[in-house]
Each structure stands twice: as structure tokens, then as C-alpha cells.
C-alpha positions in Angstrom: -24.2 -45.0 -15.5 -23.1 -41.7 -16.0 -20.1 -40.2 -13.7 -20.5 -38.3 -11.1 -18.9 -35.0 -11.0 -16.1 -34.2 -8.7 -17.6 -31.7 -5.8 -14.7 -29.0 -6.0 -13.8 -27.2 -8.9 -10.4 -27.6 -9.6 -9.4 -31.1 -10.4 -6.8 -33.1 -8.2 -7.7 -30.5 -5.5 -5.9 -32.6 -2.6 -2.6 -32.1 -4.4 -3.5 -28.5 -5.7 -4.2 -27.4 -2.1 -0.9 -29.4 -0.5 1.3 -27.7 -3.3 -0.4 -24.1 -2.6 0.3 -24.5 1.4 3.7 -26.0 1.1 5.0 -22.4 -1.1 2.8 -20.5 1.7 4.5 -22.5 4.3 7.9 -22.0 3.0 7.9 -18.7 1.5 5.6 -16.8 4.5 4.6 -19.0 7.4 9.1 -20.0 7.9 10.4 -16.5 7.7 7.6 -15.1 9.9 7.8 -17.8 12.6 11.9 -17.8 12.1 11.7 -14.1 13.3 8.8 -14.6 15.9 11.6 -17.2 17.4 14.3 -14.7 17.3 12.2 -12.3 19.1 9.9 -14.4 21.9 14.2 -15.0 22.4 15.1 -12.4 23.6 12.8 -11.2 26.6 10.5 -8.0 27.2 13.4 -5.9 28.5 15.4 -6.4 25.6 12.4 -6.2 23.0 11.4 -2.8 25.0 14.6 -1.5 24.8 15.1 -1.9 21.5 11.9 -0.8 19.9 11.3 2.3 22.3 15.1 4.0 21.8 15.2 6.9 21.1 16.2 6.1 16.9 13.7 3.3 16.6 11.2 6.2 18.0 12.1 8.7 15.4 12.2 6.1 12.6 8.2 5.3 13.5 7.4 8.8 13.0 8.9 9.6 9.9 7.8 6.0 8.6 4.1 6.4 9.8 3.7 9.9 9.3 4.9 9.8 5.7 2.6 6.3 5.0 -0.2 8.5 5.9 0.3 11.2 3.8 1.5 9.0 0.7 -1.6 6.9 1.1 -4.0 10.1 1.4 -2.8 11.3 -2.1 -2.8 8.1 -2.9 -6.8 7.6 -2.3 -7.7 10.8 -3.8 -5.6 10.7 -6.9 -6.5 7.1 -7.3 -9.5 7.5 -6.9 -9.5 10.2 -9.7 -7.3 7.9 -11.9 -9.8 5.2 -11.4 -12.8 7.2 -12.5 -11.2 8.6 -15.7 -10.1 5.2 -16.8 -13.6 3.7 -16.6 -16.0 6.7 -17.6 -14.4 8.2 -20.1 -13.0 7.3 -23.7 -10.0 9.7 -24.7 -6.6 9.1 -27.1 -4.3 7.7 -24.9 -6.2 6.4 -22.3 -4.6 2.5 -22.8 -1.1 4.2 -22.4 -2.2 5.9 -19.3 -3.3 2.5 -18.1 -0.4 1.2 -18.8 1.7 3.3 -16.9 -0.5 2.8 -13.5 1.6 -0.4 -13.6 4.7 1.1 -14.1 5.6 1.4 -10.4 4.8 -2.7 -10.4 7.2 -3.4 -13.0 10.1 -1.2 -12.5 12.8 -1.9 -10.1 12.3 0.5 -7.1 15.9 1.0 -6.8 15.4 2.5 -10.3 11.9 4.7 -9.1 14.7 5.5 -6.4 17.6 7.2 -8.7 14.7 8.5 -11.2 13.1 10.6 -8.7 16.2 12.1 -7.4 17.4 13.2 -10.9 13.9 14.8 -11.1 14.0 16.9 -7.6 18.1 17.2 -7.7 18.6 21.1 -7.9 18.8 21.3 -12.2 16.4 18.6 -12.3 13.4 18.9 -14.6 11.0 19.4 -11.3 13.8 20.7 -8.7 15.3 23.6 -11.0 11.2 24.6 -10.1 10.8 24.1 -7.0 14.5 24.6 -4.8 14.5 28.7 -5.9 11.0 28.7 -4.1 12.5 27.1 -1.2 11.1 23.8 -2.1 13.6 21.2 -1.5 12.6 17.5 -1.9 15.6 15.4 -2.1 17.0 14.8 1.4 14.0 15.3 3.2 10.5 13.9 4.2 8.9 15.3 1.4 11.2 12.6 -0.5 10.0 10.2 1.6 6.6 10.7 0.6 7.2 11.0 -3.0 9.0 7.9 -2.8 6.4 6.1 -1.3 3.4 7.8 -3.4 5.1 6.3 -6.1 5.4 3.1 -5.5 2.0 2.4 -3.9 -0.4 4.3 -6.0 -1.6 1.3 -8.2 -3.3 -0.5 -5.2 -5.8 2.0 -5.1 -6.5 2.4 -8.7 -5.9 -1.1 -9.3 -8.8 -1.7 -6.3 -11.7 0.8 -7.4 -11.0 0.6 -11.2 -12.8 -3.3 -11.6 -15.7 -1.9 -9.0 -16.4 0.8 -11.3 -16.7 -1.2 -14.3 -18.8 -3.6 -13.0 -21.3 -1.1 -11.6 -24.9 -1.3 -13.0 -25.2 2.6 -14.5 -28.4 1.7 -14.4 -28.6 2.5 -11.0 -27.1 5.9 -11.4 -29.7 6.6 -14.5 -32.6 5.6 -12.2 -31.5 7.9 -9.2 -31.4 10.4 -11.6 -34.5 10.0 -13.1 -36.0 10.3 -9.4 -34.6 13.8 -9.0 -30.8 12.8 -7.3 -28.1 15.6 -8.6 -24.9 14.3 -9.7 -23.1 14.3 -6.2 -26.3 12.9 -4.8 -25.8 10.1 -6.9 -22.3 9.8 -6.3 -22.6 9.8 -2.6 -25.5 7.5 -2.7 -25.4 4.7 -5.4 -21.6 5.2 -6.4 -19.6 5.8 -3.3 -21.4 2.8 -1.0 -20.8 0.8 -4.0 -17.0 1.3 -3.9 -16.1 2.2 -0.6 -14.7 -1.4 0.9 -12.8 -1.7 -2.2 -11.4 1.8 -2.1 -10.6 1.2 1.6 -9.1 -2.6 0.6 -6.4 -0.5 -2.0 -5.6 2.6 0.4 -4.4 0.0 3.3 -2.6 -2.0 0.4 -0.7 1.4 -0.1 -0.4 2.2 3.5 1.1 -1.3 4.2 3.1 -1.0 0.9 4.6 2.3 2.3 5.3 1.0 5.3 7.9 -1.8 4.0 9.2 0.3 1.1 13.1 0.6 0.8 14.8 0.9 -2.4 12.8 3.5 -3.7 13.2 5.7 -0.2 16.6 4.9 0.4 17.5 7.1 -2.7 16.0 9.9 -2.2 15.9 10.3 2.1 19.3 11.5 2.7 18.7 8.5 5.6 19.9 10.9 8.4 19.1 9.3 11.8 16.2 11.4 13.1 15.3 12.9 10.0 14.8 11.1 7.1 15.8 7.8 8.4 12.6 4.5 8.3 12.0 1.8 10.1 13.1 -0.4 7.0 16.6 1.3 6.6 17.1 1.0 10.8 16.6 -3.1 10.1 18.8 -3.3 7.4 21.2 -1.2 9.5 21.3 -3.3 12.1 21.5 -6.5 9.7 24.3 -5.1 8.6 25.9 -5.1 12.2 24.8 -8.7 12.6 22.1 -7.7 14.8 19.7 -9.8 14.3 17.9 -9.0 17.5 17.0 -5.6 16.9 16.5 -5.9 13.3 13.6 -9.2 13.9 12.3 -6.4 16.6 12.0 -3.8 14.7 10.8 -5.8 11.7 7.9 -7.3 14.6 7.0 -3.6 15.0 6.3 -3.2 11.2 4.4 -6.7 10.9 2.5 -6.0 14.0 1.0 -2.7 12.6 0.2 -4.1 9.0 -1.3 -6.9 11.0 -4.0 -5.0 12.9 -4.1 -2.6 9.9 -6.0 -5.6 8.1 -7.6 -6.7 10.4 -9.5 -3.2 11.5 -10.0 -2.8 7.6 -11.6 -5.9 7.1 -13.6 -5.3 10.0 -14.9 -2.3 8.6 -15.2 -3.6 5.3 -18.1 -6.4 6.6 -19.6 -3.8 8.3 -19.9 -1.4 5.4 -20.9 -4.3 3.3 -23.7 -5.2 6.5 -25.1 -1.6 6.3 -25.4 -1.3 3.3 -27.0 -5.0 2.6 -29.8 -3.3 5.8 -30.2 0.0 4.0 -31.0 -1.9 0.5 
């Protein structure tokens, strides 16, 4: 009698599965409920107090605004990295693929110091820019460079599969029918891509949002100015505040959270339209 096959497909999924929650459970699900305790501790007043001062306000806007702007460069040179690697053959192109990762791979401490060399005042890009009255060290523009670095792979590292896998096809048959190239990039190409390209920008937006040892380099961290939300927690870890620094870390949490959750949202109903347009 022959043996009937198990229903899932990895075998000994019971202790697979308990072994994969009990690292989720210890490594996410503790830390995040350790910190939901310290702040459901300490009332609304305090909470409000703490993540509306004046510093904590300044430290969103700098955070936010320059998460925005990395991840905008981030979706339109990704995009553009993405394309390249998949449609066209060229000497050199595994070492450029290679170095997407780079940012994955190298310590961001180190992304951190090697940026600063680059936009200090005899640096290779700062001796450049400073006479024009271009300075990037000490400043948001740091910031953003900072995070651009760091984050960029999620959006090539999101499209760049899509693209492979795409029937061309498709693409030959629009144009066959009379579609111009942008027609058919708008129409067959883009549709196809488009919840994966949204999936890697928010990666990089959420990335952005948490990044520190690259940042903390380059800012200046002057409160106000070039000071994030990530440098203000470790700040006030580092006056055994652990208070403000779970609130504050709450603040950042909460906006990934909903982040997500609007993407995914608009993910299913991209993937929805397009499943009623086809």
C-alpha cells in the first residue's frame, strides 16, 4: 500500500513552524511588546508631552522630510538601475550588480565616515561643490545622502526580479498593434511592476526612517537642524530615559506601521484593477 504523502511541504512542519515563531517571538514580538508596556505606563499626558515638545517636533520634520526625498531618488534611480540591469548586456554590468548590495553589506557606521570624507571641504565631491555654496556635511542635505545610501537597494532589489520575469512577449505584441515605446511602457510594463516598485520605495522610506549610523556621521546632529528621531532616542537612552526614548521609538513604529498597511492596501487594489482591466 503505497504511503501517503504528507499535505504540507516542508517536512516536520509542526516543529518547523514552532522553531520559526519562537525567533519571531523572541527577537520581534518581546522587544515590541516590552516597549508597548513602557509606554501604555506612562499615561496620555506624559506620552503627549513627550512626543509633541518642541525637539521631538523638529526631529519629525527633518526625519520625515528627508525619508521623503531619499526615497523619491530612490524610486527614480532605482527604478533606472533596475531597467539597465535587466534589458541590457554591457562589460561590467555583474560588478554594477554587485555593488547595489554594497550598502547591505557594509557597516553603516562606515557608509557614515565614507560620505563625509567625500563632501568634507577637499573631499573628492565637496572640493566641487562647497566653492559653489554647496555644503553637504552638517546639514539636511547629509541627511538625505545618508539615507539615499543606505536604502536604495530595496527598490532595485524589488523591481529588478519583476522585470526579468516579464513575458516580452507582451511588449512585442503591443507593439505589433501600433503601441509606441512609452505606450507600452505605461501600459504593459508599468501595471506590471507597479506593486512591486511601491513594495521597495516604502522598504526605503521605512529604512530611512530607522537609519542611524550612517546619519549620525554626516548630520552635525544639531537639535533643530540636523538632529532625527533615531539620534533623539538614543539621546535620551543615554540619560536613562527610557520613557521618552520607548515614546519616541512608538512614534517611529507607529508610522512604519500604517505605512504598510496603506501600501499593502494599495498594492491589492492595483493588483484588483488590473486583474478587471485584463
Amino acid at each position: 500500500m503505497p504511503r501517503s504523502r504528507s499535505k504540507h511541504l516542508l517536512p516536520g512542519f509542526g516543529l518547523t513552524m514552532g522553531v520559526s515563531l519562537f525567533y519571531v517571538t523572541l527577537i520581534i514580538l518581546l522587544p515590541i511588546t516590552a516597549m508597548l508596556l513602557k509606554v501604555g505606563g506612562m499615561g496620555w499626558a506624559e506620552f503627549w508631552r513627550i512626543t509633541t515638545s518642541r525637539r521631538a517636533l523638529a526631529a519629525y520634520q527633518i526625519t520625515f522630510s528627508s525619508a521623503i526625498v531619499a526615497t523619491v531618488l530612490n524610486g527614480i534611480v532605482g527604478l533606472l538601475l533596475a531597467w539597465v540591469l535587466t534589458r541590457y548586456q554591457f562589460p561590467g554590468r555583474r560588478i554594477l550588480d554587485a555593488l547595489v548590495d554594497l550598502p547591505f553589506a557594509l557597516p553603516t557606521a562606515v557608509a557614515g565616515l565614507v560620505l563625509v570624507t567625500l563632501f568634507a571641504n577637499n573631499g573628492w565631491y565637496g572640493q566641487f561643490l562647497e566653492p559653489n555654496g554647496l555644503k553637504v556635511n552638517y546639514t539636511q542635505l547629509g541627511i538625505i545622502a545618508a539615507m539615499t545610501f543606505t536604502s536604495i537597494p530595496f527598490v532595485v532589489r524589488a523591481v529588478q526580479p519583476v522585470l526579468e520575469d516579464l513575458d516580452e512577449g507582451l511588449e512585442a505584441a503591443a507593439k505589433t498593434l501600433g503601441a509606441s515605446s512609452l505606450q507600452v511602457f505605461t501600459r504593459v510594463i508599468w501595471p506590471a511592476i507597479l506593486p512591486a516598485f511601491i513594495g521597495g520605495c516604502v522598504l526605503s522610506f521605512a529604512r530611512s526612517l530607522g537609519e542611524f549610523g550612517a546619519v549620525v556621521f554626516i548630520a552635525g546632529n544639531l537639535p533643530g537642524l540636523t538632529e532625527i528621531v533615531s539620534l533623539l532616542i538614543f539621546i535620551r537612552l543615554d540619560e536613562y530615559n527610557y520613557e521618552a526614548a520607548a515614546a519616541l521609538a512608538f512614534v517611529l513604529l507607529l508610522v512604519a506601521f500604517l505605512t504598510l498597511i496603506a501600501t499593502n492596501a494599495l498594492a491589492a487594489w492595483q493588483t484588483r484593477y488590473v486583474d478587471r482591466k485584463a
